[in-house]
C-alpha positions in Angstrom: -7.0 162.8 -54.2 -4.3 160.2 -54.5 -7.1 158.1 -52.0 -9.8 158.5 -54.5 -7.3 157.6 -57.1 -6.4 154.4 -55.4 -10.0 153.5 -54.5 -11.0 153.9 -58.3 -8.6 151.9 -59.4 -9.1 148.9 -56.4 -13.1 149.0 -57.9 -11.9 148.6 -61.8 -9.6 145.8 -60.6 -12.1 144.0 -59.1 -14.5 144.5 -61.4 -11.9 143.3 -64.1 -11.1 140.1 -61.9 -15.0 139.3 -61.4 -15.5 139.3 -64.9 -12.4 136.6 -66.0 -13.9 133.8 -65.2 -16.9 134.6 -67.8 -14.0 136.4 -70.6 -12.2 132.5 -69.9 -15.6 130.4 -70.1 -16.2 132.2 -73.6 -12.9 131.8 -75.1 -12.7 127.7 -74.6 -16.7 127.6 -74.5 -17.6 125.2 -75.8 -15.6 122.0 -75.5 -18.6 119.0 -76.1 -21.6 119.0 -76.7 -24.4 121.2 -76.1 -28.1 120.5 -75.5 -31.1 122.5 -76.4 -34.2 121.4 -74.3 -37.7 121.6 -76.5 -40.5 121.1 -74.2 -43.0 120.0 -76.0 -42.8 117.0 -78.6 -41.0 116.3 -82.0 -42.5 117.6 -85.0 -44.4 120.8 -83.5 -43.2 124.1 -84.5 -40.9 124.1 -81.0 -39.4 121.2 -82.2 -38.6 122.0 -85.8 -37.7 125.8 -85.1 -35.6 124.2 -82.1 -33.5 122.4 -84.6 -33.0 125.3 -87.3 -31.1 127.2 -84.1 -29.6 123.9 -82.7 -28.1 123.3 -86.8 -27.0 127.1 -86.8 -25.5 127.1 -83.5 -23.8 124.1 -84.3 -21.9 124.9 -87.7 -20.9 128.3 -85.9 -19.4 126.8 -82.5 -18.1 124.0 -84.0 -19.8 121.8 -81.4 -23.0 119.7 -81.9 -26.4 121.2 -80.6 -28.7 118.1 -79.8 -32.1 118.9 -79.4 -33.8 116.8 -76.4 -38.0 116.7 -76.4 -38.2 116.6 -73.3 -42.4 117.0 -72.4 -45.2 116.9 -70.1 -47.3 119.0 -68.0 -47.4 122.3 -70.7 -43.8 122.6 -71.2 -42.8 122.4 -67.5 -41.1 119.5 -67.0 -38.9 120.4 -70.0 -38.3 124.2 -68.6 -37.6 123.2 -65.2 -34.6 120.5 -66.3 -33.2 124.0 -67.9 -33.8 125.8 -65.0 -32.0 123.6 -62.3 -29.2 122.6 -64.8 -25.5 123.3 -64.3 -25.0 127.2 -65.4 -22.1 126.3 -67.6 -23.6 126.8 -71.2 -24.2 123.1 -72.0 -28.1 123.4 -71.3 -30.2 125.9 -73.5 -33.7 125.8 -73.8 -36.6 127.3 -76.2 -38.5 128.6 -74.1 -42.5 129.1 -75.2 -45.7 131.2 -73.5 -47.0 128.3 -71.3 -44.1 127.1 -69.2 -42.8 131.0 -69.0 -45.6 132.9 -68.6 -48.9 131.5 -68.6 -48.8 128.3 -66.4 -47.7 130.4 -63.2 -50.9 132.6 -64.1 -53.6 129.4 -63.6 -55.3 128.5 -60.5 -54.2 125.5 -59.2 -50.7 125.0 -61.2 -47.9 124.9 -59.5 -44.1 125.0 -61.1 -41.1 123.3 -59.7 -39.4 126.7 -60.9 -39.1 129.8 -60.7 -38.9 131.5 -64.7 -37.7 134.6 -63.2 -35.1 133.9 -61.3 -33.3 130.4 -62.3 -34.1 131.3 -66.1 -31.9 133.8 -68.1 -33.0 135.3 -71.4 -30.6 134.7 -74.5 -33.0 136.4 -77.2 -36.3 136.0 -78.9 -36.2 134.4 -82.1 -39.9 135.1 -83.5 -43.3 134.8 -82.8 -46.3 133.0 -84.8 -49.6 133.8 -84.9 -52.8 132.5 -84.6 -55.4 131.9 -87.0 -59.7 131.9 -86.4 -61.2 129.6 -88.9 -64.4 128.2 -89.7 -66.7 125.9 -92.3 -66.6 127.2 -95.7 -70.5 126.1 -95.1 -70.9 128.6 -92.0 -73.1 131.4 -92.1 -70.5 133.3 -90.7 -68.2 134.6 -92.7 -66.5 137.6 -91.1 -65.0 138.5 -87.8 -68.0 141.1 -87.2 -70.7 138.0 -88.1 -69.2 135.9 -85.4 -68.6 138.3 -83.2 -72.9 139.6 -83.5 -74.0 135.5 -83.9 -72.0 134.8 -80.5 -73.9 137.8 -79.0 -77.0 136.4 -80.3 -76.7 133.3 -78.3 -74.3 133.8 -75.5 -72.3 130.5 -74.5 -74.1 128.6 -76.5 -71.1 128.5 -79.4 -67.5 126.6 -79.1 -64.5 127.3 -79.9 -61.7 124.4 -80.7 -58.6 125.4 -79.2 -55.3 123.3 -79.1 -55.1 122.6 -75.8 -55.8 124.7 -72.4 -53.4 127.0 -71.8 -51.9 127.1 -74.7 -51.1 130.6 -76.8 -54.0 129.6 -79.2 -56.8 129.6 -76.3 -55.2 132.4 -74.2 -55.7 134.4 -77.4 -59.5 132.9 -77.6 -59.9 133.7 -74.0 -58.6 137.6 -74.9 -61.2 137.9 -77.9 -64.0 136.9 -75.9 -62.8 139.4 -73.1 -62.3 142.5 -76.1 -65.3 141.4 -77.9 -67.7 140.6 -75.1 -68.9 137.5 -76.2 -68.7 134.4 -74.7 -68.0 130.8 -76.3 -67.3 127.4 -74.6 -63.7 126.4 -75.0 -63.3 122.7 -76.3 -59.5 121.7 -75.9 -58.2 119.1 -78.2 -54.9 117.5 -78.0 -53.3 119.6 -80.8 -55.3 121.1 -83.9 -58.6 120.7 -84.2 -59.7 118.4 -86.6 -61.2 119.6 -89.8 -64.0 116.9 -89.7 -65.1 118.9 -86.0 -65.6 121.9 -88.2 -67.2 120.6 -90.9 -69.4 118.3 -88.8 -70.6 121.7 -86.5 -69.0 120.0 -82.9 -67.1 123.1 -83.0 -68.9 126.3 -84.9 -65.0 128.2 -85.0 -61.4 127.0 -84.3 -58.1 128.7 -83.2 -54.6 127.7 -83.8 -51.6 128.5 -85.0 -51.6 129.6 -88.4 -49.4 127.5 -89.9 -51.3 123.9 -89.1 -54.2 125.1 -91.2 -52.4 127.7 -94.0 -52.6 124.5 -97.1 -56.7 123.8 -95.6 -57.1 127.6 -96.6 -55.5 127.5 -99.3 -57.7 124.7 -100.8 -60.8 126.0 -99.7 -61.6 123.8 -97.0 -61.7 126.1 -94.2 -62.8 129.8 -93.8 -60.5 132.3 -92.5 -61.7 135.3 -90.2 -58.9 136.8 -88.6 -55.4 136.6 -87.1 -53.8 137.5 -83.8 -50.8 139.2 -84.6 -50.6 143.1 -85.0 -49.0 142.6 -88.8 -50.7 140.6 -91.3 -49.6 136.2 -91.3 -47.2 136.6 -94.5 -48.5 132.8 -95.3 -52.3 134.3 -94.8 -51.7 137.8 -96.3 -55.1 138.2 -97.4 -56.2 137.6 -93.6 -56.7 140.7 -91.9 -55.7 141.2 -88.5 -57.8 141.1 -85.5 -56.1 145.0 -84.3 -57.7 145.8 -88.2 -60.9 144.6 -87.5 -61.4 147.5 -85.0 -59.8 145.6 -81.6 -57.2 148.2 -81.5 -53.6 147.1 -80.4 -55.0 143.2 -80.0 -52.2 140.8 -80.1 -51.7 137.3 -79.2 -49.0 135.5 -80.6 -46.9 132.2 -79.7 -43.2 133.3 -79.2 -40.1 131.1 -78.8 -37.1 132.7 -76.7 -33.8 130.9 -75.7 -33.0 130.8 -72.1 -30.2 129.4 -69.9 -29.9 128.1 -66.4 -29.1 131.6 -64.4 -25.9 132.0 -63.8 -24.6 131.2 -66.7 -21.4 133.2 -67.7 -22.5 136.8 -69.6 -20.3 136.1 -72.1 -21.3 133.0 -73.3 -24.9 134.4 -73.2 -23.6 137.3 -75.7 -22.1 134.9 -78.0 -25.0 132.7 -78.3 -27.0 135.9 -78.6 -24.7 137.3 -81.4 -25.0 134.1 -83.5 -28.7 133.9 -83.0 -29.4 137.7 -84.1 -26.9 136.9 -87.3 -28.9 133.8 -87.9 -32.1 135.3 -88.1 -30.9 138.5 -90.7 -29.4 135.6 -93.0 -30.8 134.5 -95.8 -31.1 130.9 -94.5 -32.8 132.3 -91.2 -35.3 134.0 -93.1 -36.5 131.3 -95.1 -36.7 129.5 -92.3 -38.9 131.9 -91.1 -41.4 132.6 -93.8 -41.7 128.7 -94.1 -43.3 128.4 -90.6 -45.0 132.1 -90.9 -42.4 133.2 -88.2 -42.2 136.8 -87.5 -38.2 137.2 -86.7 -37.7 138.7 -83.4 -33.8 139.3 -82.3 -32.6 142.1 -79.5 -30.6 141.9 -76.9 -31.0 139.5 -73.6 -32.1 142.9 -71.6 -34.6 143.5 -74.2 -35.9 139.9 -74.4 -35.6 140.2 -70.1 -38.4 143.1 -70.3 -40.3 141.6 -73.2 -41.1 138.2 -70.5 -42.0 140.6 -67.9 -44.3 142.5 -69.9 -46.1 139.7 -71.3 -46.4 138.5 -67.7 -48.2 141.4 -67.1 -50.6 141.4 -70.0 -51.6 137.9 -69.3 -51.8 138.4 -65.6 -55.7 140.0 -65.6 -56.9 137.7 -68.9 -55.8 134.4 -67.4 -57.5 135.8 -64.1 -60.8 136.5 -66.0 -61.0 133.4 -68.0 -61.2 131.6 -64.6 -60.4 128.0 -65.8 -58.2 125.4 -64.7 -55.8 122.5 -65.9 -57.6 119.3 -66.5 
């Protein structure tokens, strides 16, 4: 007995002195400086939901979050400077679909990383819809008119989409797949253009709701439907795709902070504490309503299986689509 004692008591030491170097790093964490990697360029919702957290991090920490654009190749150059940074809470990132999920899923793309291994989840702050628009001048004015027109005349209709790969086409590539229709994808660099629609180049468009919420609202586009499983609370009189009769469709953009793997636990709790406070506060929620932001929150395990289920749903749609990177 006296053995068992004595071995019990040998395992909770050690476990105790594992775990001091992580209690220490919190406690004097953080001593300069920290920098929050956005992927993708300045001024996209990334960006500008990058610097909300990197402003509320800051004024909690009492250190300065800089936010650092760092772009190219669909968020992976960005994501892999995270990834192969030093563990030692200085290097965040908010992290997106492409570079975590979908990227590794096309033919042909390769990563410099691996997200599952060198990146840790912190917690998911939201995710954003997408929104199907067309002319005001189109014939087709409902989900079930596109939907029968495409049938009508398979291939022969495009869809604008912001860019291959991106949450916006992914989610165009899934409502094809649950809809059986088939339309030819035409990738801008960002939003398509209002003239595209109203010109017919492009018969429908996809994209995150927000960059076309003020064209709807002035009457100069046509909304059909959007991707998320709860209604856009800027396009409330939008009903959802899953409404529409697509049971349980959802395709949304999400954004998650990561660190390099290895970080200390604690410091990942701590920046997962003041990022779950943030987004119940008044100031959070603004925030999100402003860029039609559904808040997210949980804890880093919960954010952990929420990854590797989305990898998983996108797995066998990315497959089907059959496309590649230009």
């Amino acid at each position: 007995m006296r053995m068992l004692v004595s071995r019990r008591m040998l395992a909770t030491a050690a476990s105790v002195f594992l775990m001091l170097p992580s209690i220490a790093a919190a406690e004097t964490w953080p001593t300069r400086p920290i920098t929050l990697i956005c992927p993708f360029g300045a001024g996209g919702a990334p960006d500008i939901i990058a610097r909300f957290v990197a402003q509320e991090l800051g004024d909690k920490l009492g250190q300065k979050v800089v936010v650092e654009n760092r772009t190219g190749a669909s968020g992976n150059i960005g994501t892999a400077a995270v990834a192969k940074a030093a563990p030692d809470g200085y290097t965040l990132l908010l992290g997106t679909p492409s570079p975590l999920v979908i990227n590794r899923l096309i033919e042909g793309t390769k990563q410099s990383f691996d997200p599952d291994t060198e990146l840790t989840p912190i917690g998911v702050i939201g995710k954003s819809a997408s929104i199907l628009v067309t002319s005001p001048q189109s014939k087709v004015k409902t989900l079930q008119d596109l939907v029968a027109a495409a049938k009508a005349n398979p291939g022969g209709m495009n869809a604008g989409v912001p860019g291959l790969g991106t949450s916006s086409h992914i989610a165009m590539e899934l409502l094809m797949q649950v809809t059986g229709t088939k339309f030819a994808a035409i990738p801008y660099r960002g939003t398509p253009p209002l003239a595209d629609l109203i010109g017919g180049q492009i018969d429908v468009a996809i994209t995150p709701t927000i960059a076309y919420i003020a064209l709807i609202n002035e009457g100069a586009l046509r909304p059909l439907a959007v991707t998320s499983l709860e209604r856009s609370a800027q396009a409330a009189n939008v009903p959802t795709v899953h409404e529409l009769g697509y049971k349980d469709f959802e395709a949304t953009t999400w954004y998650v902070l990561m660190a390099p793997t290895g970080t200390p636990p604690a410091i990942i709790d701590r920046v997962n504490e003041l990022t779950n406070a943030y987004l119940k506060s008044e100031a959070g929620q603004k925030m999100l309503v402003q860029f039609d932001v559904a808040a997210g929150g949980g804890t880093p395990k919960a954010a952990k299986e929420y990854l590797m289920s989305e990898v998983e749903k996108w797995r066998p749609i990315v497959k089907a689509a059959n496309f590649k990177m230009q």
